[in-house]
N, C-alpha and C positions, 0 to 999 in steps of 0.2 A: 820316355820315348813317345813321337807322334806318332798316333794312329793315321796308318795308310789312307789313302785319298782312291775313290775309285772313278773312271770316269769313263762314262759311255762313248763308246767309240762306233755304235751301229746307227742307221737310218732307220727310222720305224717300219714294220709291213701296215699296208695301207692299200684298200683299193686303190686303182688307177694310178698305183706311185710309176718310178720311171721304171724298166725296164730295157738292160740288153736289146736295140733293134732285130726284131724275128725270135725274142721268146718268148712265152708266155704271160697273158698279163695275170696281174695281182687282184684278186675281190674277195673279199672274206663278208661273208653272207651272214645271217641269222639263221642256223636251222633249225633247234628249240629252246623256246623262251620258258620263262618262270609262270607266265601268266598262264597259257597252254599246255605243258609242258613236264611242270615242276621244277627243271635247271634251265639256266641260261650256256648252251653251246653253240660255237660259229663253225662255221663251212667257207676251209680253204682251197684255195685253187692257186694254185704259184705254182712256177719252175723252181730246179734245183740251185738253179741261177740264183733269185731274186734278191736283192735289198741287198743288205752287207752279207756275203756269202764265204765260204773259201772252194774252192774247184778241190777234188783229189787228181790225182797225175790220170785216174783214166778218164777225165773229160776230153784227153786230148789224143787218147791212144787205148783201143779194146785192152790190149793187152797187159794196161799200168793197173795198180792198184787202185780199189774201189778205196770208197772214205773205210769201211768197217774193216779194212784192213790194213791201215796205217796205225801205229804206234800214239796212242794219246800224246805221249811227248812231243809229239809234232806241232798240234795247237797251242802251247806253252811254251814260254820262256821270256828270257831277260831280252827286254827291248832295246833297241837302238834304231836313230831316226836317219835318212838319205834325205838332207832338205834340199826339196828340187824346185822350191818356190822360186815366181820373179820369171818363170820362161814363157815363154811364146806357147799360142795354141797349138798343139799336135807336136812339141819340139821333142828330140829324142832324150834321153838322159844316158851319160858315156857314162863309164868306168871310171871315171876322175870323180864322180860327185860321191861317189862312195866313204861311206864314213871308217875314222877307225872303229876298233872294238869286235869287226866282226869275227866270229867263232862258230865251231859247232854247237849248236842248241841256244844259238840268238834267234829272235824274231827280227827279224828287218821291217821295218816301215816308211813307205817312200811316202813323201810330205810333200804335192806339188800344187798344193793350196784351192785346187781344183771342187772338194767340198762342198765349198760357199755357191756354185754354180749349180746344185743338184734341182733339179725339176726343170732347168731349162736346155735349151736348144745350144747354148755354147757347152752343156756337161759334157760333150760327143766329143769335145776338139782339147781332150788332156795331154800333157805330155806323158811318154811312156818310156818303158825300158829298153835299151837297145838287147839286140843277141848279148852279144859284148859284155855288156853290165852282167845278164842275166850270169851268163858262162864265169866272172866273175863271184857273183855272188856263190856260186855252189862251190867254186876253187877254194872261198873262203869257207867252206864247210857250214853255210845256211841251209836250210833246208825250211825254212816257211818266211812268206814271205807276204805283205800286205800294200795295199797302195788305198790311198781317196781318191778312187778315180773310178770308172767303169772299166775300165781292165791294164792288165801291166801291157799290153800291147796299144799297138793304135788300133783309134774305132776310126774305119774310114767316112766322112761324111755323106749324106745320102747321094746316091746315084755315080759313088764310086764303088769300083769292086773290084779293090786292089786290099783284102780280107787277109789279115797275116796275123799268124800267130807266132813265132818267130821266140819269143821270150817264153810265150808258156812251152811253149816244145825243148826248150832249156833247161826250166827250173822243173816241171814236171816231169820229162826224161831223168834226170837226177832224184825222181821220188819227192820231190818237194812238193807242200801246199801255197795255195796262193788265196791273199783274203782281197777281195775287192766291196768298194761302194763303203770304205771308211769314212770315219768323219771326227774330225775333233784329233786328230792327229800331229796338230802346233802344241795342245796342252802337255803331248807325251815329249815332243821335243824341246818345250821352255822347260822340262822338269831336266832333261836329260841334260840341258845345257846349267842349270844351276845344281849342275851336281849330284840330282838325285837319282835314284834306284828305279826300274822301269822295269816293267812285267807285262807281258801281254799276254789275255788269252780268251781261245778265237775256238772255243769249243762247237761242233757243226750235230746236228743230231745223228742219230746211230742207223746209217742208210748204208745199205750196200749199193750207191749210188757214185756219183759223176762230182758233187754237190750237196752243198745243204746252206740255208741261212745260219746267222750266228748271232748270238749277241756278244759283240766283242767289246771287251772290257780291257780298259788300264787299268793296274795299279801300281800305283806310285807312291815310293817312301817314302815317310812324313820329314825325312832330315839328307842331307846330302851323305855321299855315301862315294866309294871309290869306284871307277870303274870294271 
């Protein structure tokens, strides 16, 4: 039997990388060196946003749960890919692009090839999820859910402020996580389409918080395998 293939699915943390417009920016500092010191440790400064992240349900509501009290099983499970490559900037994604397979204790992963675009000024104009899909996804008993994109909603372009969150007030009313700022999310769906086994997991650190980065990992079985 072939040994499992793992493959990084996060964007590095990096001073000045992108961030969320109006969150906090990224610098990880030098605060003591080896030379000075005796260790070498850095000094960070992020939001709970930043880089590939997942939200808990109360980023969007006082009253949802914080990440440290969601059930670890949230960030795990058996993948399956929504390919929403091929659309327009900022186009919606219905309810029709949804894949089979879906179940309680799938990760969903929406794939709208948007990745390739990170650091610049077209990252802002992805396409996203409608209500619709969202309210779908949860009928199908999802409950985590990831995209390569800056968020499952629309980012509206600068000097619009028509700001809607519409899908996360869906999936995270429903208790759901959401990962955003994925990447490498075609290699989980070439594996999926050739048959193989897909695993994702999108562990966040242990905050009673809104947020946290992740480093989100596939793994993918080494041989085809049934749905």
């Amino acid at each position: 039997m072939e040994a499992a293939e793992l493959v990084d699915l996060s964007v590095p943390l990096r001073t000045g990388m992108p961030v969320y417009p109006g969150d906090p920016e990224v610098a990880v500092e030098t605060a003591l060196t080896v030379a000075r010191d005796g260790v070498n440790v850095q000094r960070l400064h992020l939001g709970s946003q930043s880089g590939t992240h997942v939200d808990a349900p109360f980023h969007i509501d006082d009253a949802l749960p914080r990440l440290d009290q969601l059930p670890l099983e949230r960030f795990a499970g058996p993948a399956e890919v929504l390919d929403a490559r091929g659309r327009e900037p900022r186009a919606p994604i219905g309810p029709d692009a949804l894949p089979a397979g879906l179940r309680p204790g799938v990760v969903l992963l929406v794939l709208t090839g948007w990745a390739e675009h990170w650091g610049t000024d077209r990252y802002l104009a992805h396409p996203y999820l409608t209500p619709e899909t969202a309210a779908a996804i949860v009928a199908a008993g999802v409950r985590t859910v990831g995209i390569d994109a800056l968020s499952v909603d629309r980012t509206p372009p600068p000097g619009d402020d028509s700001f809607d969150l519409a899908a996360h007030r869906v999936l995270c009313g429903a208790g759901a996580v959401i990962a955003e700022n994925l990447t490498r999310v075609e290699r989980v769906a070439a594996a999926r389409a050739a048959g193989r086994g897909a695993e994702a997991l999108l562990f966040p650190l242990s905050l009673a918080a809104d947020g946290s980065p992740v480093r989100a990992v596939a793994r993918l079985s080494g041989s085809s395998s049934s749905r």
